[in-house]
Every structure is written in C-alpha cells, then in structure tokens.
C-alpha positions as CSV (number, residue, x, y, z in Angstrom):
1,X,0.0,0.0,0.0
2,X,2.9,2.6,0.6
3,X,5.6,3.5,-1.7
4,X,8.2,4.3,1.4
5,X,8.0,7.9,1.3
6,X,8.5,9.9,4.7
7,X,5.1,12.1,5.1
8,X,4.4,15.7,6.3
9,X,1.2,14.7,7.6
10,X,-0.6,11.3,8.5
11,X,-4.6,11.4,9.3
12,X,-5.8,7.9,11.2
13,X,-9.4,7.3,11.3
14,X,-9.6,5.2,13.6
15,X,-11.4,2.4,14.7
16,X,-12.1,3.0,18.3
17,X,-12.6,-1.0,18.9
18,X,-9.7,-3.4,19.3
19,X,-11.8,-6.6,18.1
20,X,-12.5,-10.2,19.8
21,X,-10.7,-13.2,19.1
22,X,-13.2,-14.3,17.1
23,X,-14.5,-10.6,15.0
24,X,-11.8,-8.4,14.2
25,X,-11.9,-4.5,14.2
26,X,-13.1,-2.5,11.9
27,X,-11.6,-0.4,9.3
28,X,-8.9,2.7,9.9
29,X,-8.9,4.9,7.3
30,X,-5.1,6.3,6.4
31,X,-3.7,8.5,4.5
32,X,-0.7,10.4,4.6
33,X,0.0,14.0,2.4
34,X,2.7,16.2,2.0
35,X,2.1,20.5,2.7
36,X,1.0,21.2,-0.9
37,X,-1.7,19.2,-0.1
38,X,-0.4,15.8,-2.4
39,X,-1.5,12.6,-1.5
40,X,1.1,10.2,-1.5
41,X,-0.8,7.1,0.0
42,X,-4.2,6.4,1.1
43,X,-5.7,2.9,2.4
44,X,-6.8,1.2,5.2
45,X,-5.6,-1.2,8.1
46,X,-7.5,-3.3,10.6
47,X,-6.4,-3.0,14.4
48,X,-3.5,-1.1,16.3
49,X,-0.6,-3.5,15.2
50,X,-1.5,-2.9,11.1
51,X,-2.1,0.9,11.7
52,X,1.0,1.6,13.8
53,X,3.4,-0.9,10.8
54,X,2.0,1.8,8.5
55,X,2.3,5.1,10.4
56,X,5.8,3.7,11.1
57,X,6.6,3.2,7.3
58,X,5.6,7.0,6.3
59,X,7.0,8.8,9.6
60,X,9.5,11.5,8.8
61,X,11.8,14.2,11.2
62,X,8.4,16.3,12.0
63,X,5.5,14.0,11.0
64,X,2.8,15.4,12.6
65,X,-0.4,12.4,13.1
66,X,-4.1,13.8,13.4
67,X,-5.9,10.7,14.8
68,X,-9.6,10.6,15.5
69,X,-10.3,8.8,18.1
70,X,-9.4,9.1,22.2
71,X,-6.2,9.3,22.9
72,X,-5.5,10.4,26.7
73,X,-8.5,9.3,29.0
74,X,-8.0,9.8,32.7
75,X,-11.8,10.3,33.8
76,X,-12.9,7.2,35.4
77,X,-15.9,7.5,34.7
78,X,-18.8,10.0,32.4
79,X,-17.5,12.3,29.8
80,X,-14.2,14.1,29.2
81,X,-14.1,17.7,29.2
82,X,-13.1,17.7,26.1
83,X,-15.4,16.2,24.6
84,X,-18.3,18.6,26.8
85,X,-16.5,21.2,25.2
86,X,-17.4,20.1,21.7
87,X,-21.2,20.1,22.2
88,X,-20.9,23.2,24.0
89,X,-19.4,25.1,21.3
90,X,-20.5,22.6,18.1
91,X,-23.8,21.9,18.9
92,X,-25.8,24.6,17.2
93,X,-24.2,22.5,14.4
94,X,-25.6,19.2,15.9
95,X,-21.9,18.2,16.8
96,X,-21.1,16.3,19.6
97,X,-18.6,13.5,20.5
98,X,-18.8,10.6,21.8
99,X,-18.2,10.2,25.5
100,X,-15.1,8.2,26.5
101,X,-13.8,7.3,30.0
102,X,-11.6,4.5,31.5
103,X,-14.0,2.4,31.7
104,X,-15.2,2.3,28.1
105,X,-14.6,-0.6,25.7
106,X,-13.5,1.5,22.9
107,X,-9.8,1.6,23.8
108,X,-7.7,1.5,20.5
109,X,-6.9,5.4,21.0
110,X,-5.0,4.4,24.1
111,X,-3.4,1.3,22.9
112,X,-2.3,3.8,19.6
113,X,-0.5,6.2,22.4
114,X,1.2,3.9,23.7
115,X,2.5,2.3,20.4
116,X,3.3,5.2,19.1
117,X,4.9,6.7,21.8
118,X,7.5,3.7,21.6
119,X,8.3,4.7,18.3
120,X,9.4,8.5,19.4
121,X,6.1,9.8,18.6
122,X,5.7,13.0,20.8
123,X,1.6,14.1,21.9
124,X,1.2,17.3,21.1
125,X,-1.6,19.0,23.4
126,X,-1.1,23.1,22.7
127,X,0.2,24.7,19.8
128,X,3.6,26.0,21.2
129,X,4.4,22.5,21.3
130,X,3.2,21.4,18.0
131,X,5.5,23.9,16.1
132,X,8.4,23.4,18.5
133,X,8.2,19.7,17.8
134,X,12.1,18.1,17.2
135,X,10.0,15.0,15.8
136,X,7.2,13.4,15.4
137,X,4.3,14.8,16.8
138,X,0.7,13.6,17.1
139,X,-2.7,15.1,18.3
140,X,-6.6,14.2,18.3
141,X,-8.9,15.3,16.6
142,X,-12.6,15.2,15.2
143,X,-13.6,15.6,11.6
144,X,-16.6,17.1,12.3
145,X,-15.5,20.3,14.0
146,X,-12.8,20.4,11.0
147,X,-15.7,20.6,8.5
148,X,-18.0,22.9,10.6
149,X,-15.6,25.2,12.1
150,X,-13.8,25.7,8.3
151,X,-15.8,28.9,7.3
152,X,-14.5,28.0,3.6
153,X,-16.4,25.1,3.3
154,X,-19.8,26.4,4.1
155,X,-21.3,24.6,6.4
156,X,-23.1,27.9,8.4
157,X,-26.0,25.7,10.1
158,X,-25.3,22.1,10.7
159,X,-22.7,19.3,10.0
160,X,-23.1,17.6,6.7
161,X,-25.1,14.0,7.3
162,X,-22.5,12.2,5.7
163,X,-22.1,9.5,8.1
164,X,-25.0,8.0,9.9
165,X,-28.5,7.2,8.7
166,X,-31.3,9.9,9.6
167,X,-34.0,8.1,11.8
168,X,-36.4,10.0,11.4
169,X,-36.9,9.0,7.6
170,X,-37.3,5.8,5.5
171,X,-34.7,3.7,5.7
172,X,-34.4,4.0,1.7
173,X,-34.6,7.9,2.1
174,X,-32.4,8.1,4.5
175,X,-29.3,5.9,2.9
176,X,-30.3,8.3,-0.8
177,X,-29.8,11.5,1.5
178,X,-26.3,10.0,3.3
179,X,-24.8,9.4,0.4
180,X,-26.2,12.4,-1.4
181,X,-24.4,14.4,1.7
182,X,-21.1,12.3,1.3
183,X,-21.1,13.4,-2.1
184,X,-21.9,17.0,-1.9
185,X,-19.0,16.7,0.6
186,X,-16.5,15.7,-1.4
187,X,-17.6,17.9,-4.1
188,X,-16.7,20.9,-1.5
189,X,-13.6,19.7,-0.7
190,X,-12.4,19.4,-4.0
191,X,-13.4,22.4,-5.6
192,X,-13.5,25.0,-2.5
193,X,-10.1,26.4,-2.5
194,X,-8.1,25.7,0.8
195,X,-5.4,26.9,2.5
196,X,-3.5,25.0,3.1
197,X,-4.7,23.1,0.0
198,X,-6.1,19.4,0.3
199,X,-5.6,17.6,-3.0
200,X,-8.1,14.6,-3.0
201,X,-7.3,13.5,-7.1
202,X,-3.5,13.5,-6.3
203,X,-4.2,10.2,-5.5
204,X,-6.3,7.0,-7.0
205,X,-8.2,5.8,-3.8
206,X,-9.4,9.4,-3.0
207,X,-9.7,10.1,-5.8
208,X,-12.2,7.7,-6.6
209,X,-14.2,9.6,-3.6
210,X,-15.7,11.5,-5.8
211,X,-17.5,8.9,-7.7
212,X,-21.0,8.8,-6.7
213,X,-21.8,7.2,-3.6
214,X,-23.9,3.6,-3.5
215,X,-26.6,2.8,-1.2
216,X,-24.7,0.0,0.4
217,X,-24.3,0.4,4.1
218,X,-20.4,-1.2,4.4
219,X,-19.4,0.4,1.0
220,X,-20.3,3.4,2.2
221,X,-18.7,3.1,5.7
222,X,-15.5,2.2,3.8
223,X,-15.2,5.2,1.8
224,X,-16.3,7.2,4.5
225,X,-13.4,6.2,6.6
226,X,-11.1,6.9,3.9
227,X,-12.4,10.5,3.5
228,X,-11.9,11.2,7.5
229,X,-8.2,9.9,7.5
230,X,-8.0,12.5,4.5
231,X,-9.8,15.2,6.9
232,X,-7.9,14.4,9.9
233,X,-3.9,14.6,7.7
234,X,-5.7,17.9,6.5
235,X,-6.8,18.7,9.9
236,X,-2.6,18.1,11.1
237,X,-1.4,20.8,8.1
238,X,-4.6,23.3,8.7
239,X,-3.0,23.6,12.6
240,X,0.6,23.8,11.7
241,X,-0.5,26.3,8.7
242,X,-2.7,28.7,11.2
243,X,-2.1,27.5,14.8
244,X,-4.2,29.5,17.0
245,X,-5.7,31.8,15.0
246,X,-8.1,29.5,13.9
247,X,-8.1,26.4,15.7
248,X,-8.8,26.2,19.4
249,X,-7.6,23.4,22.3
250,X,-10.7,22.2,23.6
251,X,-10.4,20.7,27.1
252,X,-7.0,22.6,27.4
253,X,-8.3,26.0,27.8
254,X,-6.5,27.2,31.8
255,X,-9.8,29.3,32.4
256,X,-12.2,26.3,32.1
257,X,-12.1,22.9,33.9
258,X,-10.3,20.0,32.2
259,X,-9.0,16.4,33.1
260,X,-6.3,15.7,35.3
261,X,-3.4,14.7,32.9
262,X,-1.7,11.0,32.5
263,X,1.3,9.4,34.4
264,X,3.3,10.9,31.3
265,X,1.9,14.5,32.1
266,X,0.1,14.3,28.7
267,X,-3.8,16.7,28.7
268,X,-6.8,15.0,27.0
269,X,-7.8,17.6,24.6
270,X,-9.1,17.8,21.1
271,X,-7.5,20.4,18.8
272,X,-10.4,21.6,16.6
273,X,-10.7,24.2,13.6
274,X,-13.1,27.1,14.7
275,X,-15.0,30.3,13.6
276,X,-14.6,32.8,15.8
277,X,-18.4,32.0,17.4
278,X,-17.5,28.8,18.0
279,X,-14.9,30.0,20.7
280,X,-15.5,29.7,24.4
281,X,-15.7,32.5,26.7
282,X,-11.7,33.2,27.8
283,X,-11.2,32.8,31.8
C-alpha cells in the first residue's frame, strides 16, 4: 500500500474498537499527504498493530499524526471535558462527540498512544508545542468540528449528514440522503479552494471519492473512513499552517475545567478548527 516515502502529515481514522478473538476490528482509514496538499498514500488497516506498521513506514523528522479517536483518557468514569466542550461550542451545528472514560470498551486510542509513543512519537496538546516539535508529533482530533468550524467550506447551520443514517426518515430515504451528503461533501472539498490546500485526485483511492456514492451500508462506511483519514492529515497541516488563529484546544483552555493529565503529564484535549463563534468564553 505505501511507496516508502517519509510524510508531512498522516490522518488515522480510527477504529475506536480493538476486536474479539473471534471478529476483528473494523476499518482505519489512512492517509498520509505532504504540505501542498499531495497525497502520496491512502488505504486502510485493521487493528492497532496494522495501523501503527504503517504510520511507522511513512514517519518523517516532524510528521505530525491527526488521529480521530481518544487518545488520553484519565476520567474514570462519564465524559471528558473535552469532549463537553465540543457540544458546547459545536452543537448549534448538531456536533457532539462521543463520550469516552476509562472504563469504556472503545480503547484502540489508548493502545495507539502507547504504540506510538515507543516509536518517538511525541503528543502534542497546545500549539507551542506542536511547532516546536524536534520529531514526530501527534494530536486528536474530530472531523466534524474540521468541516463545521472551516468557514471556507460552508457549512453555516449544521454538520453535513454524511455519516449516519437519519432516523427520522425511511430507511431507503435516509441511505439516498447519506450518500447524497457524502457526495456533496467531497464535491466541497475538491473544488473550495483551501489553505492550506487538500488535494483529494493526487491520489487514486481518494480520488475515486468523488465517484457517486452507493446505497450499500459497508461500501459506504468504507469510503467514509477513507475521507476522515484525509480530513484528519488535512486537519494536522490546517493547525501547523494557522495555529491559534483558527483552531482552538478544547479541554486545554486554563480558564475552564479540564481532566487531570496522565502518568506521562500528557492533557486529554481535542484540537479543533473554529470560527470565531465557536470560541468559548476566555477565563
């Protein structure tokens, strides 16, 4: 899948559960992109081992890693505060995250950390740190409040229903309408122009995103996670290209309340892409 190039950025959607001994995971979506916004590889892995051989294979001096998914979880129990802090600030855009703690089964974020801390990969929780980075960096993230809090892309009044099926509609209806919003999607993202740039057609698998989307539930999962690991590399370069101007450190703020930080001295936080109203009050 990878032609042993070192990468500027690497996005990892990834799959939040480790598997069973008898079911494995599901799909990460991977890709990795240089600054002009070229997409040198693109694909998928299944479970922690598979995704951290790959991120290994494309890590340069300053790769920085945008994963979705929990990294650092030190709450016991109930909901980060970084993850309050999305819905607090995204949810006139119906965004919210998922709630993680220590005692939830979704655990591949933490089991990523610590493979990819092994390797030399630093976590990254402020932006000071990000650009001072002497090597590899990673981060989390969460697509949702890139494509929401990216003025550029238009999104003014709700996420885009790309991924889950709307209830509240026939089940035909409401597959037509999730791909017809996975599609508009990638139509925005390849003809809004981006700074820094994202360059879907530089590359065969995301390129082929832009083909119309089928009906079929696990086709459409599968290029769905594809398209986050492309938002969550773009997610990496949009941070390093305009640090704090236009992203904000949710659950990292000093004003607000936030989780106590790991053995390592590592801050659960999300770094997310915002408008200017999607800021929190400053303490």
């Amino acid at each position: 899948m990878h032609d042993g190039r070192v990468s500027a950025y690497l996005g990892v959607d990834l799959a939040w559960g480790l598997g069973t001994a008898s079911r494995a995971p599901n799909e990460t979506g991977l890709v990795a992109m240089e600054s002009d916004g070229t997409i040198t590889d693109a694909g998928w892995a299944r479970g922690v081992d598979d995704v951290t051989t790959w991120v290994a294979e494309h890590l340069g001096p300053r790769s920085l890693i945008a994963v979705d998914a929990s990294l650092v979880v030190t709450n016991p129990t109930g909901i980060r505060e970084s993850e309050r802090q999305v819905g607090q600030r995204y949810g006139r855009w119906k965004v919210a995250a998922n709630p993680t703690n220590q005692a939830s089964a979704a655990s591949a974020g933490a089991s990523l950390l610590d493979r990819l801390t092994a390797l030399g990969v630093e976590y990254v929780s402020d932006t000071a740190s990000m650009h001072a980075r002497t090597g590899p960096a990673m981060f989390e993230c969460y697509p949702y409040t890139t494509l929401v809090g990216v003025e550029e892309l238009g999104y003014d009044v709700e996420r885009p229903r790309y991924k889950r099926l709307d209830l509240r509609v026939p089940a035909a209806e409401a597959r037509a309408r999730r791909a017809e919003a996975f599609d508009e999607l990638v139509r925005r993202l390849r003809e809004t122009p981006l700074d820094p740039p994202l360059q879907l057609d530089s590359h065969p698998l995301t390129a082929g995103l832009a083909d119309p989307s089928v009906l079929h539930g696990p086709t459409h999962k599968h290029r769905e996670d594809l398209l986050d690991g492309a938002l969550c590399a773009w997610t990496a370069a949009f941070w390093e290209r305009h640090g704090d101007q236009r992203v904000q450190i949710l659950g990292g703020d000093p004003g607000l309340p936030s989780d106590p930080v790991d053995e390592a001295s590592r801050r659960p936080v999300v770094v997310a892409p915002a408008r200017p109203s999607q800021r929190g009050t400053r303490g």
